[in-house]
C-alpha positions in Angstrom: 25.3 26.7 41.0 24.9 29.2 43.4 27.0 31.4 41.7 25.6 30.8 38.2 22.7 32.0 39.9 24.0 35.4 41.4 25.4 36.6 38.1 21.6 35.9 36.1 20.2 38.3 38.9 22.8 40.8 38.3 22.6 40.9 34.6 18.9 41.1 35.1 19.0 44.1 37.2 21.3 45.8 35.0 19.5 45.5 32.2 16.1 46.7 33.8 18.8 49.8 35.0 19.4 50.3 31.2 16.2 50.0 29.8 15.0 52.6 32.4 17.1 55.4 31.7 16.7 55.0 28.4 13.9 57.7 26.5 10.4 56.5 25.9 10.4 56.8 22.5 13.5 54.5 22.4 11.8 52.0 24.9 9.5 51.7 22.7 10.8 50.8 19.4 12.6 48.1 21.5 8.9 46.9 22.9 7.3 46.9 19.5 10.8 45.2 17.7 10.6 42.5 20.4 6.9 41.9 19.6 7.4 41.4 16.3 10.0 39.1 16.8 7.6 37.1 19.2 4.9 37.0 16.6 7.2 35.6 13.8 8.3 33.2 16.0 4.6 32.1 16.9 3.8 31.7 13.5 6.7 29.7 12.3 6.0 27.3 15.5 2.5 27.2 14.4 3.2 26.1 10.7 2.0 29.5 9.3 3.0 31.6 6.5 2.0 33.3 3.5 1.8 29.7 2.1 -1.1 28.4 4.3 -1.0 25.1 6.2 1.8 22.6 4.6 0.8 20.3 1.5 0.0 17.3 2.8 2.0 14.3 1.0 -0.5 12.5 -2.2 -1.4 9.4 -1.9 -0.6 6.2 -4.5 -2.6 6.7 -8.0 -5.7 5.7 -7.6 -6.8 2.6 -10.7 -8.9 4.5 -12.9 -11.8 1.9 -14.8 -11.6 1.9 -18.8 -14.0 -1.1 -19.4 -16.1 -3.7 -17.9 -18.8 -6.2 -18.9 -20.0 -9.7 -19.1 -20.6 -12.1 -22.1 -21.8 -16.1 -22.2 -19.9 -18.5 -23.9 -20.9 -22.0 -24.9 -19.5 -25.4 -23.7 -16.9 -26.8 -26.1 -17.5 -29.5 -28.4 -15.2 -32.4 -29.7 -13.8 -30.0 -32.5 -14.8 -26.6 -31.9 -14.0 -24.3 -28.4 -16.0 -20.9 -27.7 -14.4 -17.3 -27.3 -15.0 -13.9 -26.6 -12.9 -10.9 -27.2 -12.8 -7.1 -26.9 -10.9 -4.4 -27.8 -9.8 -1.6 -24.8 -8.6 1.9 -26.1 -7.1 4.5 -23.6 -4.0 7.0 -24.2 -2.3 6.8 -20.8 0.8 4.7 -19.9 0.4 2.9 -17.0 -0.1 0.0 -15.6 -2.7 -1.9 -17.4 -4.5 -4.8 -15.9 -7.7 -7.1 -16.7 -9.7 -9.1 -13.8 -11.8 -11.8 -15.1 -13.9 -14.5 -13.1 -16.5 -16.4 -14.1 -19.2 -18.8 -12.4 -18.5 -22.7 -12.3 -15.3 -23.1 -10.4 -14.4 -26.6 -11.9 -14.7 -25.1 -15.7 -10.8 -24.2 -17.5 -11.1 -20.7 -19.2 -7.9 -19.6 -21.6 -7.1 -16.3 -21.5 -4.9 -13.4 -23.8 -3.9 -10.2 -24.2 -2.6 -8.8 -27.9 -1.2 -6.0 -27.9 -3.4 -3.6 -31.0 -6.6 -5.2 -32.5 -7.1 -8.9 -32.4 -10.5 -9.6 -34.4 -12.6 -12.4 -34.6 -11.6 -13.8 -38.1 -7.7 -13.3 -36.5 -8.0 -15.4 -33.6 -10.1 -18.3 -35.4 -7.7 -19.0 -37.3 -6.2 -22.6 -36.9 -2.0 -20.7 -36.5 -4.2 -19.1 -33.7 -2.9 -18.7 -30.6 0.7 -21.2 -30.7 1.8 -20.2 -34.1 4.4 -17.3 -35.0 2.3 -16.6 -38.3 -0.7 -15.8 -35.8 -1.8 -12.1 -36.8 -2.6 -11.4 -33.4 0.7 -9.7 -31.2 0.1 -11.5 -27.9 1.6 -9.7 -24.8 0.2 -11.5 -21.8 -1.0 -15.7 -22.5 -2.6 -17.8 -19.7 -3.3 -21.3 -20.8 -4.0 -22.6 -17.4 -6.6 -24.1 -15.2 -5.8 -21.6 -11.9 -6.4 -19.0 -10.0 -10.4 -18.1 -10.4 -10.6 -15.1 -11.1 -7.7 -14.3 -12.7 -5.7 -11.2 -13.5 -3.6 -10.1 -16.1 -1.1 -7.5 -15.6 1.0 -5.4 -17.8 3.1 -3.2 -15.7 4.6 -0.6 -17.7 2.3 0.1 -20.3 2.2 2.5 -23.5 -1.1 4.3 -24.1 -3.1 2.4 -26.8 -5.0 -0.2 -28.2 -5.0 -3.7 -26.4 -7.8 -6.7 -26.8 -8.5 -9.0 -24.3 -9.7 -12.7 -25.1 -11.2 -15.4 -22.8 -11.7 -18.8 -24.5 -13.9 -21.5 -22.7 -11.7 -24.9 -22.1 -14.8 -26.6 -20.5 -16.3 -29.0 -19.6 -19.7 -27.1 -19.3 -20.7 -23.4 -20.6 -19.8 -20.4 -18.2 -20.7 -16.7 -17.6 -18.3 -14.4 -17.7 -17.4 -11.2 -16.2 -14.5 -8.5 -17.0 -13.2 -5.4 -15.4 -10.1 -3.6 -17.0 -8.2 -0.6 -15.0 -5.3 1.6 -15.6 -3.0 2.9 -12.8 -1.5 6.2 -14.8 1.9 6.6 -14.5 1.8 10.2 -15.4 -1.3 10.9 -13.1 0.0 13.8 -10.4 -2.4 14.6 -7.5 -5.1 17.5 -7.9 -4.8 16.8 -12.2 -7.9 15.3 -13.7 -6.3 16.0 -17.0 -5.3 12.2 -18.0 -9.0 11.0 -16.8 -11.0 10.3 -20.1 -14.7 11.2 -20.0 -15.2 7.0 -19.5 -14.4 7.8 -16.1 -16.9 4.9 -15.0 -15.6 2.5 -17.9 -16.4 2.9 -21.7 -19.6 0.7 -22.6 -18.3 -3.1 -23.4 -17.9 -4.0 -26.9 -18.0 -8.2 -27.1 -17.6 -10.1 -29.6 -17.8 -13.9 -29.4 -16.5 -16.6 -32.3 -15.8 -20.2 -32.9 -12.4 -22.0 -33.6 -12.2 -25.0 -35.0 -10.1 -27.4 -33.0 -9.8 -29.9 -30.4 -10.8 -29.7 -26.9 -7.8 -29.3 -25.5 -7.5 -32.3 -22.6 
């Protein structure tokens, strides 16, 4: 140790020996190249650069609203059930999903999603919603009681048109509300591009109809 010691405080001295007989001008251009070097080495520790502070990682997207609203729809009767639909236009792939709740806990509410435009006069049609020959393209179905509210999620999907219907099972009427998001896949922090001018939701369109048929039990 000792002698690892003794040969640092040699070195040292020679090299002060050195640097002294050396000229000034030469002293100095090793001064001003070591203080460069210190400075570079500052900055680098420091993060700095001639790019600024480092790019902090983005975050996940951020579910951008395309349409919300709220609609009433009658009790059933013994041949006839209540529905509500509306149509939900965006150009984005993504992933697509509708929340709907409504107000009496103990009342069944049917729910679908086709895939284009599903109109009124489509969906009342007795083939309407369990038959092939049904117009209407359906790419999510919900026919139960459960969960209030309920969501409907398409995880992977295209821009386009999509149309969301809620049909009222009973036993009593029921108010409705709707909130449908998108999650862009192709959304890349600091763009706004993708973001439609509905950026608080397009104004809800609803339209409600009738379908003949029994309640289901």
């Amino acid at each position: 140790m000792d002698l690892v010691r003794g040969s640092e405080i040699l070195w040292a001295r020679q090299l002060a020996e050195r640097f002294k007989s050396m000229t000034h001008s030469r002293r100095r251009r090793i001064a001003e190249s070591l203080g460069a070097l210190c400075a570079a080495f500052l900055i680098a520790s420091c993060g700095g650069g001639s790019g600024g502070n480092p790019t902090a990682p983005s975050g996940p997207p951020t579910p951008r609203l395309l349409q919300q609203g709220e609609f009433a729809l009658p009790a059933p009767t013994d041949d006839s059930v209540f529905f509500a639909l509306t149509s939900v236009t965006d150009p984005a792939p993504g992933r697509w999903e509708a929340s709907v709740d409504w107000a009496i806990s103990t009342n069944t509410l049917w729910m679908w999603v086709a895939d284009g435009v599903c109109t009124v006069e489509q969906f009342a049609k007795p083939v309407c919603p369990f038959e092939t020959t049904c117009e209407c393209r359906f790419t999510i179905r919900s026919e139960v009681a459960t969960p209030k509210p309920r969501v409907l999620t398409i995880p992977s999907a295209p821009g386009g048109t999509r149309t969301l219907i809620v049909a009222n099972v009973g036993p009593r009427e029921e108010e409705v509300e709707y909130r449908v998001t998108l999650t862009s896949s192709n959304t890349v922090s600091g763009d706004s591009s993708l973001v439609s001018d509905a950026k608080a939701g397009s104004p809800s369109r609803v339209l409600t109809g009738r379908k003949r048929a029994p309640r289901p039990q």
